[in-house]
C-alpha positions as CSV (number, residue, x, y, z in Angstrom):
1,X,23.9,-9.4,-46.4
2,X,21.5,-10.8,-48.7
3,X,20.0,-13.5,-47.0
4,X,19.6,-11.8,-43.8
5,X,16.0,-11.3,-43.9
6,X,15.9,-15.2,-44.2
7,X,18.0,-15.5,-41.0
8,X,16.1,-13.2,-39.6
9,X,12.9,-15.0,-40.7
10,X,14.4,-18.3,-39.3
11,X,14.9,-16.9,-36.4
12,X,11.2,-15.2,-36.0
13,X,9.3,-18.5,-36.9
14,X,11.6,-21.4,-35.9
15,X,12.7,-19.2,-31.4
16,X,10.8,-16.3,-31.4
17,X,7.3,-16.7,-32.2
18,X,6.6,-20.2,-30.7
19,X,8.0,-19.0,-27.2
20,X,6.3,-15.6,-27.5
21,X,3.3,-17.0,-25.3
22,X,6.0,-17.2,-22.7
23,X,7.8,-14.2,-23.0
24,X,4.5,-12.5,-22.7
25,X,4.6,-13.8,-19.1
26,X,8.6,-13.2,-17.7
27,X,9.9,-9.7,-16.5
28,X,12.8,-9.9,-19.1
29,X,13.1,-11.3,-22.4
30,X,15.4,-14.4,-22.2
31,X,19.0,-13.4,-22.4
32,X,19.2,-16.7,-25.2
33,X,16.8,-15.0,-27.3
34,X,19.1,-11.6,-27.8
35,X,22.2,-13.7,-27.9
36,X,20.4,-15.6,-30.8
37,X,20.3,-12.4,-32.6
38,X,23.6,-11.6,-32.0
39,X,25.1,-14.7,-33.3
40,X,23.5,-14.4,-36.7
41,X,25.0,-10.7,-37.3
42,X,21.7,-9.0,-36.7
43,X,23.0,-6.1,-34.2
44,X,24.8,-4.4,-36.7
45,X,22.5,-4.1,-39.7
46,X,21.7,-0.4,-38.1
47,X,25.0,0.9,-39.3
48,X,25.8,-2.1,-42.0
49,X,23.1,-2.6,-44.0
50,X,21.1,-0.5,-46.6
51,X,17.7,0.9,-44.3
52,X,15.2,-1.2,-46.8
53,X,16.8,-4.3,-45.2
54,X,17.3,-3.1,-41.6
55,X,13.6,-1.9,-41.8
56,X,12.5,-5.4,-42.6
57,X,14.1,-7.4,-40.6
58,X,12.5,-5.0,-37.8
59,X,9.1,-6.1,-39.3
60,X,10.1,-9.8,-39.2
61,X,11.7,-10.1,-35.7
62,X,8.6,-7.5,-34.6
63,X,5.9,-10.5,-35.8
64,X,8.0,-13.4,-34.0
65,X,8.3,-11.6,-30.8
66,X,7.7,-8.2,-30.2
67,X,9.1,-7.7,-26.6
68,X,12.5,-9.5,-28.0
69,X,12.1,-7.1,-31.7
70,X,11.6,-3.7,-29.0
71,X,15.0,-5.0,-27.2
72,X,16.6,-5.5,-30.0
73,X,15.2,-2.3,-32.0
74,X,17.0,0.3,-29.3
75,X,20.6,-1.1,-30.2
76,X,20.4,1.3,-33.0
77,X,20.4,4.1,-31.4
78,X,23.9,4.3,-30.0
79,X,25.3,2.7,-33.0
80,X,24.0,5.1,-35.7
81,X,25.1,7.7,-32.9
82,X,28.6,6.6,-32.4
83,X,29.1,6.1,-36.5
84,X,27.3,9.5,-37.0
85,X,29.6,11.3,-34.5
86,X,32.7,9.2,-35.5
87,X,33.8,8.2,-31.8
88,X,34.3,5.4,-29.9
89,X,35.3,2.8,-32.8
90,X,36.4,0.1,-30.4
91,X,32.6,0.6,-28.6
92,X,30.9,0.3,-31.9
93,X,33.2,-2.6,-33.3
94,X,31.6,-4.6,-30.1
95,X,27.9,-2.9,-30.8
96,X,28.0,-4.3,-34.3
97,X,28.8,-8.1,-32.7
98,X,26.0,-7.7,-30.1
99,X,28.8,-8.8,-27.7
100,X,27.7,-5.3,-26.2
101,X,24.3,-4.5,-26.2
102,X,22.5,-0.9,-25.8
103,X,19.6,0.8,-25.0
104,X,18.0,4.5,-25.7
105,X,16.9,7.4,-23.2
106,X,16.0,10.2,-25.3
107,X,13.7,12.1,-22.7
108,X,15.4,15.1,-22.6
109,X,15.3,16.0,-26.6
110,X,12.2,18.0,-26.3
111,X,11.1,21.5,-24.7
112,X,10.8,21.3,-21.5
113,X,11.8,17.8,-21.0
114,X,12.1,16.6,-17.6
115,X,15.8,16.2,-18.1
116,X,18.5,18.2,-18.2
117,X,22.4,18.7,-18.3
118,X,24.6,21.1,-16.9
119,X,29.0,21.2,-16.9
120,X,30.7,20.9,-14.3
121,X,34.0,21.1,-15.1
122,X,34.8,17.5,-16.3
123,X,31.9,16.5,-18.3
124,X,28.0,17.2,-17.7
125,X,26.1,16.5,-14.6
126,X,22.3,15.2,-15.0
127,X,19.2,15.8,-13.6
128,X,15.5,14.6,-14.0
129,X,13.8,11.9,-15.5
130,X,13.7,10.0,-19.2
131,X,10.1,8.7,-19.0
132,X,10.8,5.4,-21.8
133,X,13.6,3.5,-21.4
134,X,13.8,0.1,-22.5
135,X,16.3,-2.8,-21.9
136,X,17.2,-2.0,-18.0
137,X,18.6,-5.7,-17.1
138,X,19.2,-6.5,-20.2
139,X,21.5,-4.0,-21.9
140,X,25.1,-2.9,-21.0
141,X,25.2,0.7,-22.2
142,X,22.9,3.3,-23.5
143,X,22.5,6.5,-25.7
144,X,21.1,9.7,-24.0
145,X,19.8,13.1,-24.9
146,X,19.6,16.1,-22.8
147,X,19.1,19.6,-23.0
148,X,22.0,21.7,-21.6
149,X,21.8,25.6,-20.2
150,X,22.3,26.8,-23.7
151,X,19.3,24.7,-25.5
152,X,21.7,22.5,-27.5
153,X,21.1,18.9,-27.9
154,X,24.2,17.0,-25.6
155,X,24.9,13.3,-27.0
156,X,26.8,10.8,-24.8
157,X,26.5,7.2,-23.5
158,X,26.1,5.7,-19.8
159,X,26.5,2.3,-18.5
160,X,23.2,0.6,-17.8
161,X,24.0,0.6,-13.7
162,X,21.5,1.5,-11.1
163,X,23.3,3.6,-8.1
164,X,23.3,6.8,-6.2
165,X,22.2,8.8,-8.4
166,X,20.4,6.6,-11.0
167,X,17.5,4.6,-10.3
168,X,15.2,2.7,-12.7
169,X,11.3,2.8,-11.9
170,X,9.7,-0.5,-13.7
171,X,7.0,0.7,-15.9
172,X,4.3,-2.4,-16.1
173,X,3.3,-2.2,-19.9
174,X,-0.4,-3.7,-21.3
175,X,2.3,-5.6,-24.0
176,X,5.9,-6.6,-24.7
177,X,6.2,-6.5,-20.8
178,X,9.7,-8.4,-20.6
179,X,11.2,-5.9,-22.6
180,X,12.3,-4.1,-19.4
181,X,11.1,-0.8,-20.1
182,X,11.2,1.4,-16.7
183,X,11.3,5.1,-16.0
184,X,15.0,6.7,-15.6
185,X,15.5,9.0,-12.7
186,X,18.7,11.2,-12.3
187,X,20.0,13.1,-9.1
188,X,23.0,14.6,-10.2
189,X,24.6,11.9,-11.8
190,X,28.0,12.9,-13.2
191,X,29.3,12.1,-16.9
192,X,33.1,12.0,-17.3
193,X,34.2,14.2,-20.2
194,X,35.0,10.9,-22.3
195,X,31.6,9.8,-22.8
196,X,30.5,12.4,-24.4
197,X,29.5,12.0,-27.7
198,X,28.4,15.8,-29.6
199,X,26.3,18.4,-29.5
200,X,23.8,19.5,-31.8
201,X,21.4,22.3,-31.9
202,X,18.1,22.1,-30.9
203,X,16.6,24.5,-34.0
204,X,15.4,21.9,-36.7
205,X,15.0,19.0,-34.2
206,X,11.4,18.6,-35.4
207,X,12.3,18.6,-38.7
208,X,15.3,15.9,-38.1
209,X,12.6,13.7,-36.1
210,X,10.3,13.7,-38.4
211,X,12.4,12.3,-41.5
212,X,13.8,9.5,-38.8
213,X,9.8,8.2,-38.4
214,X,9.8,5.2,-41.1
215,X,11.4,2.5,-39.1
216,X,9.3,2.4,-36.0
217,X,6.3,1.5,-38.1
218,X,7.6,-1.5,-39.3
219,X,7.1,-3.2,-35.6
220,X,3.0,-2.2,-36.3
221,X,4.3,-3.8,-39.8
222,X,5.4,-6.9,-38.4
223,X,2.2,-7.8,-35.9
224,X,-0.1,-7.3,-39.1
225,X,2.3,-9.7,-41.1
226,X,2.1,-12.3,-38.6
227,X,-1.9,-11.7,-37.7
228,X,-2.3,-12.1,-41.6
229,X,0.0,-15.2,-42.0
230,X,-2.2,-16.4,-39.0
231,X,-5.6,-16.3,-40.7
232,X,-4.6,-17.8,-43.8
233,X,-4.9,-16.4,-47.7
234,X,-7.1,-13.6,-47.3
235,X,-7.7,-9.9,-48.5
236,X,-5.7,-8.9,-45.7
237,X,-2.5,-10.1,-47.4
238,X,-3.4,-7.6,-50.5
239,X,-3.7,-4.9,-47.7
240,X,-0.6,-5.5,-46.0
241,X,1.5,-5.4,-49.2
242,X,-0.6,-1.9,-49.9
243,X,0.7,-0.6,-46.7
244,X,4.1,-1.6,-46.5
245,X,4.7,-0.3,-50.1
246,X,3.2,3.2,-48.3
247,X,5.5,2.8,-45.2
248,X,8.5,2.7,-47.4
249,X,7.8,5.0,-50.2
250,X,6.6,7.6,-48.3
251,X,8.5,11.0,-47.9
252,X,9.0,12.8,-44.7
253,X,5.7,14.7,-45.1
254,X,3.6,11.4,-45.8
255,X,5.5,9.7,-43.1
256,X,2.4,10.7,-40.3
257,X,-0.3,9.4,-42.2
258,X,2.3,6.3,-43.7
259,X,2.1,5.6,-40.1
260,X,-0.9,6.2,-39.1
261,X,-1.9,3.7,-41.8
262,X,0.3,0.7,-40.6
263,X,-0.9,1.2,-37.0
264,X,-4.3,1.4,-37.9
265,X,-4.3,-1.5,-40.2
266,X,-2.2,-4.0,-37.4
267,X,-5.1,-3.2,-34.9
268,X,-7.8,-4.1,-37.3
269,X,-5.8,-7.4,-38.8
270,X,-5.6,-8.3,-34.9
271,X,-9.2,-7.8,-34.4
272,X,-9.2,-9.9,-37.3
273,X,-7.5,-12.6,-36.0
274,X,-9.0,-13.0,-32.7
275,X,-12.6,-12.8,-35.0
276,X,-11.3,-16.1,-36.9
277,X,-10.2,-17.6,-34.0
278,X,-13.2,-17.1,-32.1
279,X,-14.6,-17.8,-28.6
280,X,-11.1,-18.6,-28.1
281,X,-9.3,-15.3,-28.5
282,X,-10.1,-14.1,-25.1
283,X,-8.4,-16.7,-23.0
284,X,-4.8,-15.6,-22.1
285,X,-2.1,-16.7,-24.0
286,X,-3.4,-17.4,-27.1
287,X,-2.1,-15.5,-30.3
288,X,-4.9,-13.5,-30.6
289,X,-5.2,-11.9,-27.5
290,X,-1.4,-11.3,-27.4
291,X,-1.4,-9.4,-30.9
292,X,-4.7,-7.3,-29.7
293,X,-2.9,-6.0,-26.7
294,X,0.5,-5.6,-29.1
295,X,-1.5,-4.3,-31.9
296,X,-2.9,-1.8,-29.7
297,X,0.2,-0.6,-27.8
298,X,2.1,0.2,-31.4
299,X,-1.2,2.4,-31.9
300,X,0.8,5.2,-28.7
301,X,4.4,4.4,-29.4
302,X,6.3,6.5,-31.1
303,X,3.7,8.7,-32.4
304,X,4.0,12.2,-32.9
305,X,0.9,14.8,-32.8
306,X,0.9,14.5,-36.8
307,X,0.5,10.8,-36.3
308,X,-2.4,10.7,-33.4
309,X,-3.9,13.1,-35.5
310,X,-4.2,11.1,-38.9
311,X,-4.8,8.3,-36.7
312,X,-7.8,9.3,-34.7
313,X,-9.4,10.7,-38.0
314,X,-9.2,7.1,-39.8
315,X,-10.6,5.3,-36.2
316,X,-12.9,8.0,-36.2
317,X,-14.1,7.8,-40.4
């Protein structure tokens, strides 16, 4: 496991970030790409490795491509799920290869999320929407969340298959377009008893968010990396160490404005690149432009009210 953030590395500078121009362009990330990552043992690291190293190699694969890193990134979720829970070993034995690959729709964790579940007698039936899900056409399985008639959080996995009573609406993003990312609609699709995972309850699910923050700010990480690597020695290399020692120091109260701080510094080191790069910066696909747009999307996902708040105030100061 030690010199996985040097295969990961390879992998960023030598596949990912030369053909990112071109990803940019497709409707789905090549399936070569993923399969790259699969090969050198990087689907597992969510349930293998110590967080520190997962957490960077989600910066480094983030600052090679980021549509291929946000692919990539949702694997997790079923895996720490299935490890958590303590089900399914011969599912997570092929999550860890990549040989299966997974996706999240966690839509229906919140109040009055547009998704729900209800029994039926042999596992839960669902209805609504998950508004984010991302991977359709390129993952096998994925994790989802729904609130059942009692308010408790219900767990279980789904295979990635449109039909009947599943559709996927395609959800045209300003960045990381190919990472398949489309709006999940459910009309009574049933869930056999077997693919349920748990239940939790939904008191303290704010709380439990909140401490699980950290690792979706090393994508905003990984774009400010690469913007900085980009320019050449400069001050911003000083002020990317500052934030990523914040980032990963930071406890679950500081974790908001931790985050705040690597979003707002990845749109600024992006303005900075396309500032050094000049004139040129505004033609499409050049690096500059690309990381703006990226730069700017990390600023929305996966933010929390705590987080836009901190954020606006420093955009704002």
């Amino acid at each position: 496991m030690s010199d996985v953030r040097e295969i990961a590395r390879e992998l960023a500078d030598g596949l990912l970030f030369p053909d990112a121009a071109r990803v940019d362009r497709l409707d789905l990330v090549p399936s070569g790409h993923l399969a790259a990552l699969a090969d050198s043992g990087l689907y597992g690291l969510a349930v293998d490795a110590p967080p520190d190293v997962y957490q960077d190699v989600v910066a480094i694969l983030a600052g090679g491509c980021l549509a291929t890193a946000f692919v990539w990134l949702q694997h997790a979720g079923l895996a720490k799920a299935l490890a958590g829970f303590g089900t399914h070993p011969d599912l997570l034995a092929e999550l860890r290869t990549g040989r299966v690959k997974a996706g999240v729709a966690l839509g229906g964790l919140w109040p009055h999320a547009p998704l729900r579940a209800r029994e039926d007698g042999y596992g839960v039936v669902l209805d609504g929407a998950s508004p984010w899900f991302t991977g359709w056409g390129l993952v096998d399985v994925f994790l989802l969340a729904a609130r059942d008639e009692h308010d408790s959080i219900r767990w279980m996995y789904l295979d990635a298959v449109p039909g009947p009573s599943l559709a996927a609406e395609p959800l045209d993003l300003t960045a990381a377009r190919a990472s398949g990312t489309v709006r999940l609609v459910f009309d009574g699709h049933r869930v056999p008893a077997e693919r349920l995972l748990g239940a939790e309850p939904s008191e303290g699910l704010a709380e439990r968010d909140r401490a699980g923050l950290r690792t979706n700010g090393y994508l905003a990480l990984g774009v400010a990396e690469r913007c900085a690597a980009l320019i050449g020695p400069s001050p911003w290399d000083a002020r990317v160490a500052s934030v990523r020692a914040r980032l990963g120091e930071a406890e679950p109260e500081g974790l908001p404005e931790a985050r705040a701080a690597v979003s707002d510094l990845a749109m600024r080191a992006a303005a900075g690149l396309a500032v050094a790069e000049g004139s040129g910066s505004v033609l499409r696909g050049g690096n500059a432009e690309r990381l703006v747009r990226e730069a700017a999307f990390l600023l929305v996902f996966g933010t929390r009210p705590a987080i836009k708040s901190a954020l606006a105030a420093r955009l704002q100061g």
